[in-house]
C-alpha positions as CSV (number, residue, x, y, z in Angstrom):
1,X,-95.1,-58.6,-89.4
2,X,-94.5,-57.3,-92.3
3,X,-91.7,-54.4,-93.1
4,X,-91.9,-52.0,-95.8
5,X,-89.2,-49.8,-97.0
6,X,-91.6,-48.1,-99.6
7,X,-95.0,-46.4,-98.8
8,X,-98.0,-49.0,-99.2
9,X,-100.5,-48.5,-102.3
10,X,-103.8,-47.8,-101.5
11,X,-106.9,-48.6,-103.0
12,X,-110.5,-48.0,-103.0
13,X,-113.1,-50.9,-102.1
14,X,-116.1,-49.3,-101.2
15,X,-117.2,-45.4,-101.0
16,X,-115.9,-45.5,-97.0
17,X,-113.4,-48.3,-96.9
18,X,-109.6,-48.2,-98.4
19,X,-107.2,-51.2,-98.3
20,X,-103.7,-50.9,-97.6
21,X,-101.5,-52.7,-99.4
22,X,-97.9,-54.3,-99.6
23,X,-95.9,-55.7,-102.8
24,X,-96.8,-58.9,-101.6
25,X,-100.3,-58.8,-99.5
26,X,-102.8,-56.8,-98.3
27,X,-101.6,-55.2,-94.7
28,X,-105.3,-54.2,-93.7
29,X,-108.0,-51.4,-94.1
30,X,-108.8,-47.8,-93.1
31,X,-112.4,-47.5,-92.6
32,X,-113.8,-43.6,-92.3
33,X,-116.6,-43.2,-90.3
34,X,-117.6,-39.7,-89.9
35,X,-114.7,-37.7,-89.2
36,X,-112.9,-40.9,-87.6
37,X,-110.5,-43.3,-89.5
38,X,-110.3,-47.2,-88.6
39,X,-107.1,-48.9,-88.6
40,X,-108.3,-52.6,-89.7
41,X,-105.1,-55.6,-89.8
42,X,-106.1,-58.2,-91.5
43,X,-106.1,-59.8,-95.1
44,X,-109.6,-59.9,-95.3
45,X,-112.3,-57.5,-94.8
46,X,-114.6,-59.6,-92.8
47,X,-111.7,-60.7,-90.8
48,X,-109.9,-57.9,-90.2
49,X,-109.5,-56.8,-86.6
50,X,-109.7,-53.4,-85.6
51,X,-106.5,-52.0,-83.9
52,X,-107.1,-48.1,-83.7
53,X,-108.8,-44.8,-84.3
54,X,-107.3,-41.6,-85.6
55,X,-108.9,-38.0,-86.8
56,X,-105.7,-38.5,-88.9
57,X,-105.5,-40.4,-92.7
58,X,-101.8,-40.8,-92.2
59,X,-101.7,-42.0,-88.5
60,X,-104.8,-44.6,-89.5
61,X,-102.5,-45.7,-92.7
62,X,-99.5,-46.1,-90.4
63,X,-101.4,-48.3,-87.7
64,X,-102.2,-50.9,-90.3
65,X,-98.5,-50.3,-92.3
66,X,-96.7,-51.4,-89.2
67,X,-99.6,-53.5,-87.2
């Protein structure tokens, strides 16, 4: 489990998907689908495992920050 003391860096990988990132690794993903947000934990995409839902960007974000 990782711990951050520092908000996580996001980036763009496709037009619906964001990852979530640490200094060190990537924490996981925050998928939108519609009006919903997909907390994703995982390094990679095609392995990441899903682990929430939110209407919220910030609660999605959180999720994978402390997954």
């Amino acid at each position: 489990m990782a711990i951050l003391t520092r908000e996580p860096t996001i980036a763009l990988v496709t037009d619906d998907v964001y990852s979530v990132l640490s200094d060190r690794e990537t924490l996981g993903f925050v998928h939108k689908v519609g009006n919903v947000y997909v907390a994703l934990s995982g390094e990679s995409l095609s392995h990441a495992v899903e682990i929430g839902q939110s209407l919220s960007w910030d609660r999605a974000v959180q999720m994978v920050r402390f997954s």
